[in-house]
GUZAKE-971707 format. One line per 5 residues: number of its first residue (from 1); their letters; for each residue x, y, z of N, C-alpha, C. Coordinates in pm, 1 decimal. Example, Ala and Ser with C-alpha at 12.3 -4.5 7.8 and 13.67 -1.06 7.14 Angstrom:
2
1	as	1319.0,-569.0,780.0,1230.0,-450.0,780.0,1320.0,-330.0,780.0; 1285.0,-225.0,708.0,1367.0,-106.0,714.0,1290.0,3.0,787.0
***
This chain:
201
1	xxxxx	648.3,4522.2,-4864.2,555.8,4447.1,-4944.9,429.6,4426.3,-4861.9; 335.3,4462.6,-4910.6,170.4,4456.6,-4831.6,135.7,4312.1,-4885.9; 26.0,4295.9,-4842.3,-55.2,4181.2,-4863.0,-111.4,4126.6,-5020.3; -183.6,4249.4,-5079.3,-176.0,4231.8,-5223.1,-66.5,4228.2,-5283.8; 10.2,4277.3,-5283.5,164.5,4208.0,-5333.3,193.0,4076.0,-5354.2
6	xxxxx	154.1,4030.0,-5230.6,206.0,3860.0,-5222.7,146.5,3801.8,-5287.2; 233.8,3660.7,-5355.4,130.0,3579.4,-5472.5,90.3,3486.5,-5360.1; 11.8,3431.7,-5443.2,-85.5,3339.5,-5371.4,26.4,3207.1,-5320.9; 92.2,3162.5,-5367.9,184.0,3115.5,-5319.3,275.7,3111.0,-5200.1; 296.6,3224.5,-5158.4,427.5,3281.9,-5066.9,268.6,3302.1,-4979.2
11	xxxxx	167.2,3349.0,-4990.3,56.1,3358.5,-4845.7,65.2,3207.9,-4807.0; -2.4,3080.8,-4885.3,-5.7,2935.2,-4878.1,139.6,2901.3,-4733.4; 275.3,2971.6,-4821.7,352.1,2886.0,-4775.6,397.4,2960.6,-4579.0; 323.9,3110.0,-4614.0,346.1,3135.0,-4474.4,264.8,3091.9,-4376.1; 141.1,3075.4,-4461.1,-18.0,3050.4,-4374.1,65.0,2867.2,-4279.2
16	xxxxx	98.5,2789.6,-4371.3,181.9,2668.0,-4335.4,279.3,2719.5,-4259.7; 415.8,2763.7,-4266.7,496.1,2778.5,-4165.6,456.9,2800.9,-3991.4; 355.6,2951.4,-4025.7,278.7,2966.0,-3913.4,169.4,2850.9,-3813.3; 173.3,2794.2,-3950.1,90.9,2691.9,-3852.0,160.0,2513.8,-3798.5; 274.9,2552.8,-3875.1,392.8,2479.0,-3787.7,437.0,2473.9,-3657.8
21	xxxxx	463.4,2655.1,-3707.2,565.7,2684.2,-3546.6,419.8,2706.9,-3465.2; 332.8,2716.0,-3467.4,270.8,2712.1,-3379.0,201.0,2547.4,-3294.3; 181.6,2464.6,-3408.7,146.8,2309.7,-3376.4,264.6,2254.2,-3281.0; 390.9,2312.8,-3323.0,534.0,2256.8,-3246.6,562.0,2289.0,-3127.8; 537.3,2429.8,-3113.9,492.6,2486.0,-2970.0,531.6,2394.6,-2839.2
26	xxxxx	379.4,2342.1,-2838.3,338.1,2259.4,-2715.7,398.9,2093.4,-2688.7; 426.1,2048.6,-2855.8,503.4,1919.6,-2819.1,665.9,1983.8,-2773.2; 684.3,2112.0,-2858.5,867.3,2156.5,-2766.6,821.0,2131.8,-2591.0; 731.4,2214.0,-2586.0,699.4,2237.2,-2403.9,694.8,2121.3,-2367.6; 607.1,2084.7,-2384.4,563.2,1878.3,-2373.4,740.9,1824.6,-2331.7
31	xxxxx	820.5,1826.1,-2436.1,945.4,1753.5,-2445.1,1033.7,1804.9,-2337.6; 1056.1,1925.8,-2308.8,1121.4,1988.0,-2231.2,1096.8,1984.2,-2127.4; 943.6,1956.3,-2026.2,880.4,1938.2,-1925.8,913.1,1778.5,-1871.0; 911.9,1678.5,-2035.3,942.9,1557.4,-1950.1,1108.4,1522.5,-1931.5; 1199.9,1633.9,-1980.1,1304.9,1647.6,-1909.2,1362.7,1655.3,-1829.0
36	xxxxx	1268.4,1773.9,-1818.6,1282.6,1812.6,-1669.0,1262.5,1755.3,-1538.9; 1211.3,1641.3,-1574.0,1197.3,1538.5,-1411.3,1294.1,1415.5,-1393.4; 1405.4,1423.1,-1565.1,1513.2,1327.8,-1538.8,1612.5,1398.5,-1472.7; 1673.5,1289.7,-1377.5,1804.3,1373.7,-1289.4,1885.0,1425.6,-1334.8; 1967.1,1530.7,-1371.2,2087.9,1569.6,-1477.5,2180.6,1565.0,-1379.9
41	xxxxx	2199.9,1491.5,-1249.6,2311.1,1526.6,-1146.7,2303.5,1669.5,-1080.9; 2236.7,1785.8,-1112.8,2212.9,1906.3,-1064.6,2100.9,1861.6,-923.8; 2019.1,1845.6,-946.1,1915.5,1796.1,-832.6,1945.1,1807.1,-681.3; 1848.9,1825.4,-592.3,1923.1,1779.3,-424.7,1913.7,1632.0,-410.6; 1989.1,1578.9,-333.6,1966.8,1400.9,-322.4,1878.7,1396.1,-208.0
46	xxxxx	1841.6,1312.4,-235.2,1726.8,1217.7,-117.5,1735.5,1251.1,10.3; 1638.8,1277.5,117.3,1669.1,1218.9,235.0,1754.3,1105.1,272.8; 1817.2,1090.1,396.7,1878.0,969.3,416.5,1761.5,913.4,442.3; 1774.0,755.2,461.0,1645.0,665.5,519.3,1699.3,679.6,695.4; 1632.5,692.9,741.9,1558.1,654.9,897.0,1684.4,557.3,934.1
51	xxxxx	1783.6,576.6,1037.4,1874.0,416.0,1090.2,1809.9,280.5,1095.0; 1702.8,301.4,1205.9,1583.0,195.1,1198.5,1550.7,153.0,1072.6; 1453.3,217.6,982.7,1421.3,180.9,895.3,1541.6,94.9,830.1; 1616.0,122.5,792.4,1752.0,89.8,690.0,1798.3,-40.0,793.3; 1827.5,-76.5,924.5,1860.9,-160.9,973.6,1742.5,-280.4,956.1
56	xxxxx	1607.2,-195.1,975.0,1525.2,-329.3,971.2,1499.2,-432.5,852.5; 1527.2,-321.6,712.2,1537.0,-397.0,574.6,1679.8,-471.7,552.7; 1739.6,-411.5,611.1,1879.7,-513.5,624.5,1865.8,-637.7,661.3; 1788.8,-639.1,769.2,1792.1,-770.2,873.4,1686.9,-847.6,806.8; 1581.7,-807.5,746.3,1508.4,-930.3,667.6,1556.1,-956.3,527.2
61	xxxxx	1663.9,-871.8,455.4,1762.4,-958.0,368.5,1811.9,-1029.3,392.6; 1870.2,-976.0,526.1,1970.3,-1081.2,574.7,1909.3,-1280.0,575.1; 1806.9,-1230.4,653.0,1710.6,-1343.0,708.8,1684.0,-1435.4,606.3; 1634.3,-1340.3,483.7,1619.9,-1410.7,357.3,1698.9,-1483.1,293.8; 1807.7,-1462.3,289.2,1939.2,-1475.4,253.7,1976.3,-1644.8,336.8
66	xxxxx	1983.7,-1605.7,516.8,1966.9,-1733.9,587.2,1942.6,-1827.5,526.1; 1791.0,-1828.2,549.7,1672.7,-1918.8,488.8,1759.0,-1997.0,369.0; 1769.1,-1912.4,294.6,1789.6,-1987.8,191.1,1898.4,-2068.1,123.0; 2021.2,-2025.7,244.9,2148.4,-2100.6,236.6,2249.0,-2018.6,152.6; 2202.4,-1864.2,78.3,2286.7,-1775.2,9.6,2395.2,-1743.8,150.5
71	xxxxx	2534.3,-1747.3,131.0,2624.3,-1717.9,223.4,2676.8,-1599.2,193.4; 2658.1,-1560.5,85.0,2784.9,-1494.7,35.7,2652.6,-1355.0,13.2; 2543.3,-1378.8,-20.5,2390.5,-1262.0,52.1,2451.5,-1206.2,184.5; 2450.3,-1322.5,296.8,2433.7,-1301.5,446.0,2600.6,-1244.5,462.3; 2691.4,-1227.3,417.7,2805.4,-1173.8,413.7,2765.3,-1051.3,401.3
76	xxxxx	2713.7,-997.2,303.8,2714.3,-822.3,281.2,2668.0,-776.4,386.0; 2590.5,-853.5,510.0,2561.6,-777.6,634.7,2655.2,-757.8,728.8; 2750.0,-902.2,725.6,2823.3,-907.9,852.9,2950.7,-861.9,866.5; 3010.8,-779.2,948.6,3155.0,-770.4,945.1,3263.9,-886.1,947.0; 3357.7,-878.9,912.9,3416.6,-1000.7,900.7,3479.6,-1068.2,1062.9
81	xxxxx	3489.9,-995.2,1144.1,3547.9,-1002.5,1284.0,3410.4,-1045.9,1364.7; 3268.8,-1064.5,1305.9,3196.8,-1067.0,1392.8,3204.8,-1152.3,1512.5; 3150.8,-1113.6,1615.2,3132.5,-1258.7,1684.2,2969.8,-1324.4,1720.3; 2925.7,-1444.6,1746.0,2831.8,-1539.9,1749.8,2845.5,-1579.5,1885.6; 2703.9,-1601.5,1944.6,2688.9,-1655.7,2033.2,2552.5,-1745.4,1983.1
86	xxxxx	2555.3,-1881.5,2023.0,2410.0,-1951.6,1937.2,2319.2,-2009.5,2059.0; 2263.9,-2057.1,2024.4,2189.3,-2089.3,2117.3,2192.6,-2204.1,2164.9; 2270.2,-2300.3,2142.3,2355.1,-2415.9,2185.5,2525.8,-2413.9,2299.7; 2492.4,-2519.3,2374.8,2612.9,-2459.5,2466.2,2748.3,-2474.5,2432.3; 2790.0,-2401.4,2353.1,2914.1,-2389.5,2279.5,3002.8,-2284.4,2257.6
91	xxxxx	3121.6,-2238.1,2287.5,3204.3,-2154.4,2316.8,3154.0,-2034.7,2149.4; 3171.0,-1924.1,2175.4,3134.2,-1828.3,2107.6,3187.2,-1872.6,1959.8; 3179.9,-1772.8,1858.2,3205.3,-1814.8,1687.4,3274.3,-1672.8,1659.5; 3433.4,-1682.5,1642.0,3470.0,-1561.7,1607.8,3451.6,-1536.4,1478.6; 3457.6,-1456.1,1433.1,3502.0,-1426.3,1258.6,3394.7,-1504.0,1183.3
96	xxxxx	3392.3,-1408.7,1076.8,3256.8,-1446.9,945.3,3317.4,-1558.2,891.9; 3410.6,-1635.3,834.2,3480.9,-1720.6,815.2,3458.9,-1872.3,874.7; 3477.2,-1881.8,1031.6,3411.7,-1981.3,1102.5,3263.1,-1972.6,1125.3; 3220.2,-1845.4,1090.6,3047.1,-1884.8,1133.4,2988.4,-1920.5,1014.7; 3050.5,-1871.5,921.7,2970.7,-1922.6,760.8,3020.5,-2094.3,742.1
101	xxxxx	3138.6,-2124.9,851.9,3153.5,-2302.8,794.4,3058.5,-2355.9,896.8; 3013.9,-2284.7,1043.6,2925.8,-2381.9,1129.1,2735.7,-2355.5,1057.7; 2740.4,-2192.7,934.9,2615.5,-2194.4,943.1,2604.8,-2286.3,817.8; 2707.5,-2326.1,727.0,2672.6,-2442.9,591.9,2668.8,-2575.9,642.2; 2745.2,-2586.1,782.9,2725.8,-2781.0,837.0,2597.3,-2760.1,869.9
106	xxxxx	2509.4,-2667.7,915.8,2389.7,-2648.2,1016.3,2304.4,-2646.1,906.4; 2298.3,-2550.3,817.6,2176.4,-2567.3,694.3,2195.0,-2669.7,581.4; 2331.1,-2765.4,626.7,2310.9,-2871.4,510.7,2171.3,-3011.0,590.0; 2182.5,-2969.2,690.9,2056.0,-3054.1,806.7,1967.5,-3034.1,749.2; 1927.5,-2919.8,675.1,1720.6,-2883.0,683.0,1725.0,-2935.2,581.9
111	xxxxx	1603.4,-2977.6,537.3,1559.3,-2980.3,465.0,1396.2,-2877.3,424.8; 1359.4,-2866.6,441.6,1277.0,-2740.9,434.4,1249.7,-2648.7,618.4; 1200.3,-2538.0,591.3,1157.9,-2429.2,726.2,1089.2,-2305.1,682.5; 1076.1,-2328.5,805.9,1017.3,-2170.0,802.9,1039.6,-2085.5,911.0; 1071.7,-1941.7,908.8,1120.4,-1875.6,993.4,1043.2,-1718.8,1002.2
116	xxxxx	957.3,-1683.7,1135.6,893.5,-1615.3,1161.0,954.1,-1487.8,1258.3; 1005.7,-1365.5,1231.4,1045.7,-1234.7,1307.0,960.5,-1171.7,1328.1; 925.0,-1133.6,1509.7,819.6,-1054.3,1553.6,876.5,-977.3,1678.4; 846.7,-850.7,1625.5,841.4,-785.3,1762.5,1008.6,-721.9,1755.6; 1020.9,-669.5,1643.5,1146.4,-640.3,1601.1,1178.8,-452.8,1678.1
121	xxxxx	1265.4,-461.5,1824.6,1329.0,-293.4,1831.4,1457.3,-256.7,1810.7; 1455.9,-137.5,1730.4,1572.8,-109.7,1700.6,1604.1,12.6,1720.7; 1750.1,28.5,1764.5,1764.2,143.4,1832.9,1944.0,174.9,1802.0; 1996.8,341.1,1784.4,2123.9,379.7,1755.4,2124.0,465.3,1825.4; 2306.0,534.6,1830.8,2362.9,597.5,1880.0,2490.0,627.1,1822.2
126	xxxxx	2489.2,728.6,1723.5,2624.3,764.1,1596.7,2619.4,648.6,1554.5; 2755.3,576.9,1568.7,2799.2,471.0,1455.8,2732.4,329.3,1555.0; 2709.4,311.6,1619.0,2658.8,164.7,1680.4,2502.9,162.9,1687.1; 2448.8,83.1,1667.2,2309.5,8.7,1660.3,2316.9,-134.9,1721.3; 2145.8,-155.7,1752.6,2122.1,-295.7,1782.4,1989.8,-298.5,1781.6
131	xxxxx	1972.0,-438.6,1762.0,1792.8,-470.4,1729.5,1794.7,-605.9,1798.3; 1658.3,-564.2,1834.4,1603.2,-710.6,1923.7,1490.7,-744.5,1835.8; 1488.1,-912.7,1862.4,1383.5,-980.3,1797.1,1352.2,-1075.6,1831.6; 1189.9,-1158.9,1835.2,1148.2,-1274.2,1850.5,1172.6,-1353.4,1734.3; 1152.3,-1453.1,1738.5,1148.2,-1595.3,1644.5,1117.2,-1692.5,1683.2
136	xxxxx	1019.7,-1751.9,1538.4,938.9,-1854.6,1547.9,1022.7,-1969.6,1430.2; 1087.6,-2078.0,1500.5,1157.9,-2216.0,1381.4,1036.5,-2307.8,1360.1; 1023.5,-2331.1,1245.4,1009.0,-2486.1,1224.4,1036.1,-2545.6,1107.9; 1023.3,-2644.5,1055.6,1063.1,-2705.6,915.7,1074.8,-2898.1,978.3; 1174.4,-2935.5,883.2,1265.3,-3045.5,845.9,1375.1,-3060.0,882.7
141	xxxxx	1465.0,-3131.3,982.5,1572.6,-3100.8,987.0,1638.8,-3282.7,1010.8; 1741.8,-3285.9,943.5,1799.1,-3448.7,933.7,1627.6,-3553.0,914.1; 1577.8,-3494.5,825.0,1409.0,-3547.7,771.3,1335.0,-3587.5,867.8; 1338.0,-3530.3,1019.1,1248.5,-3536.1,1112.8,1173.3,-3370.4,1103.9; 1078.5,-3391.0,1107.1,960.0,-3302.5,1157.3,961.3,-3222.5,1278.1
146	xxxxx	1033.4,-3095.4,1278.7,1022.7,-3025.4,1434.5,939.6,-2960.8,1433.7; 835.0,-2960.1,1614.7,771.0,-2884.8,1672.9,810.7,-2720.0,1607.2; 699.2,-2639.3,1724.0,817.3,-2524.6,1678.9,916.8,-2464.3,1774.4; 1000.1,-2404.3,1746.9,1134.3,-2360.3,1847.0,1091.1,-2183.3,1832.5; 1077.8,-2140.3,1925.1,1080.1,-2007.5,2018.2,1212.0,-1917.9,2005.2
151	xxxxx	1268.4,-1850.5,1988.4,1347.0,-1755.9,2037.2,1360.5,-1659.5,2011.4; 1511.4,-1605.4,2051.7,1528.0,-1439.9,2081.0,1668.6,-1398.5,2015.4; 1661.0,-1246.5,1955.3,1809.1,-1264.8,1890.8,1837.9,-1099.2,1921.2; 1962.0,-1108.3,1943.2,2029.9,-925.2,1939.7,2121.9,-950.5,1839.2; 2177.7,-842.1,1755.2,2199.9,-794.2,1705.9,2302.7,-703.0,1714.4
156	xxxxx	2426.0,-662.5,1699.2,2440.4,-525.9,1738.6,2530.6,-513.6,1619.3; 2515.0,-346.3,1538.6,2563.3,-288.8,1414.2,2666.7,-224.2,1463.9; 2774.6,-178.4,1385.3,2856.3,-98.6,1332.7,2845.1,4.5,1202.4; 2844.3,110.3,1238.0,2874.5,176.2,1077.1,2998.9,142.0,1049.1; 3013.6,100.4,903.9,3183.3,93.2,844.7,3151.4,168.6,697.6
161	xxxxx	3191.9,279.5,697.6,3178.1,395.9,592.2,3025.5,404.9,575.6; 2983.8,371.5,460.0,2837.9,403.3,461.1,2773.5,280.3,489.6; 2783.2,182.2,541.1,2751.9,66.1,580.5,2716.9,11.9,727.7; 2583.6,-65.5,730.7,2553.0,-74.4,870.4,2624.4,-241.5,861.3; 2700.7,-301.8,948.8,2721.0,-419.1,960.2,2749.3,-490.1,1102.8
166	xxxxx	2681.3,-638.1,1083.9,2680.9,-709.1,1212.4,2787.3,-719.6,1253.2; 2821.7,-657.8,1391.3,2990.4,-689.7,1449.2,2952.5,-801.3,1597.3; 2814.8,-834.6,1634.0,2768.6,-922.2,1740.3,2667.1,-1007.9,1705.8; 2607.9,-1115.5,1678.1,2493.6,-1192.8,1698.1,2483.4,-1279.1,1814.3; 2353.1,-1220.3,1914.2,2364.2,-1322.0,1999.6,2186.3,-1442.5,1993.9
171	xxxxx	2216.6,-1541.1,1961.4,2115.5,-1556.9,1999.6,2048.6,-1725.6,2038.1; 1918.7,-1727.1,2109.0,1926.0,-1796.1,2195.5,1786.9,-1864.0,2166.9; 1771.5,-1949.2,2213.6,1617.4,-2031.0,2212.5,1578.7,-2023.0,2368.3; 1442.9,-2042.1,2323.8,1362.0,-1990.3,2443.9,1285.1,-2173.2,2495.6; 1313.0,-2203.8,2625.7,1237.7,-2332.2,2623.6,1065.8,-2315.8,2646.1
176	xxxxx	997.6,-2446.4,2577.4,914.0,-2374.6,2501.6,785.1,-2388.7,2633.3; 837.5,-2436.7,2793.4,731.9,-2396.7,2869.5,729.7,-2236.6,2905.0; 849.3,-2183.9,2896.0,858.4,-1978.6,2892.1,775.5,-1975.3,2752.5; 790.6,-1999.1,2655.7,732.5,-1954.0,2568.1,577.9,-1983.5,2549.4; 555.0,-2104.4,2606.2,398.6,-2099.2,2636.5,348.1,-2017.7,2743.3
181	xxxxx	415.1,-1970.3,2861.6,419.6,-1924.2,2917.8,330.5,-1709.2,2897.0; 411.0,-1702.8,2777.9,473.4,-1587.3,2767.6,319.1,-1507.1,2663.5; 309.5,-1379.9,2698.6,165.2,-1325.6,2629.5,142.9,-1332.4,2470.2; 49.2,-1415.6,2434.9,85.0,-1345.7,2307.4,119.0,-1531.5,2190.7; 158.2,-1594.0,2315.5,183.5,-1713.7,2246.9,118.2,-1823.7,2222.8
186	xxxxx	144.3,-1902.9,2159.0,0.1,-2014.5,2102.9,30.7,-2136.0,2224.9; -96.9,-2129.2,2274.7,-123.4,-2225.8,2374.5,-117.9,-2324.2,2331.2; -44.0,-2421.2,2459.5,-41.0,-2567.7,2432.3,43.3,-2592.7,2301.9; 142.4,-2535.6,2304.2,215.5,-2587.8,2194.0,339.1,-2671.7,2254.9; 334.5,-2831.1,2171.0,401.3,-2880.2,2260.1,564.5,-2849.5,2189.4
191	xxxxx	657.1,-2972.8,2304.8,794.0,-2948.0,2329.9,844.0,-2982.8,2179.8; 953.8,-2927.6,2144.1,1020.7,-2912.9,2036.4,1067.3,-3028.2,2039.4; 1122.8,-3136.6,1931.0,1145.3,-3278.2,1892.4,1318.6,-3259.6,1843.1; 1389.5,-3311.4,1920.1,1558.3,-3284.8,1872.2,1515.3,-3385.7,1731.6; 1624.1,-3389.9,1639.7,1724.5,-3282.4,1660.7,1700.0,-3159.8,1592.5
196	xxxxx	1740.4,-3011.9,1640.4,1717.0,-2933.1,1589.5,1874.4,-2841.3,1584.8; 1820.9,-2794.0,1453.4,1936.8,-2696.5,1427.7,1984.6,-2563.8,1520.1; 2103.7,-2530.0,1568.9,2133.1,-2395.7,1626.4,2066.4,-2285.5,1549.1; 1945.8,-2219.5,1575.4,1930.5,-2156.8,1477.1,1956.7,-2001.4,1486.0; 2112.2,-2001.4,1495.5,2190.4,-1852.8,1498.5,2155.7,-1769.6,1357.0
201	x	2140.3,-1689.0,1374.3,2105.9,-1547.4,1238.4,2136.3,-1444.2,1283.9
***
């Protein structure tokens, strides 16, 4: 059948079809393109993150977590066997168990703080890690007003399956003529006002 053949009708309805499949075209491509950037599970996965990196976002959850008296936050970091050393002269803190009852008697004291991490290194070797850090306390504590408190904290990780977790916290306050002492620190800041909290993390 040629062209004069066709009624005017059947040209109309091809002239339309054709200009269907052709309008549809580019929204098919369109649709299929933004498919193509959802994961179907076929994909390669991610880089791992960096040890460092991944330990250091740990440790300011963690911190966050502190602060704010979430226990059961500051759990997903720590192994349960950990041990504590604080910065008060007091025989070590075995197990997540006893350190979460000395860190709820200790943060039922504050009443507000603030807590400053500087100067954070971190460093691995296969499954063990550890990070060093400064810290700056101050706040409210039993509704007295403390100076600020200075110190220093280690750290040391475990991998447990895919998990980095605290199996050591040691950490310690710095008295605050070393810390005036020390480069970098705010002059003339005077002596810290008891009572102040152990402030283990």
């Amino acid at each position: 059948m040629n062209t004069s053949q066709m009624s005017g009708g059947t040209i109309r309805w091809l002239t339309v079809w054709m200009m269907l499949v052709l309008l549809s075209t580019p929204a098919f491509a369109q649709k299929k393109n933004k498919n193509a950037g959802k994961d179907d599970g076929s994909s390669l996965p991610m880089p791992p993150i960096p040890v460092p990196d991944e330990l250091d976002h740990n440790i300011g959850e963690m911190l966050g977590a502190w602060q704010v008296g979430d226990v059961e936050a500051m759990h997903k970091y720590y192994d349960d066997n950990v041990t504590v050393v604080a910065g008060t002269y007091e025989p070590p803190i075995v197990g997540w168990a006893n350190y979460a009852a000395a860190y709820q008697k200790m943060h039922a004291r504050i009443q507000e703080m603030q807590f400053v991490r500087r100067n954070t290194f971190i460093y691995n070797r296969g499954d063990m890690a550890w990070a060093m850090y400064q810290w700056e306390f101050y706040g409210m504590v039993d509704r007295v007003r403390t100076n600020i408190v200075h110190g220093q904290t280690t750290l040391v990780f475990s991998k447990t399956g895919d998990r980095w977790l605290i199996v050591h916290n040691h950490t310690s306050e710095i008295c605050d003529d070393a810390a005036a002492a020390a480069p970098g620190a705010t002059p003339g800041a005077p002596p810290s006002a008891p009572p102040k909290p152990p402030p283990s993390q």
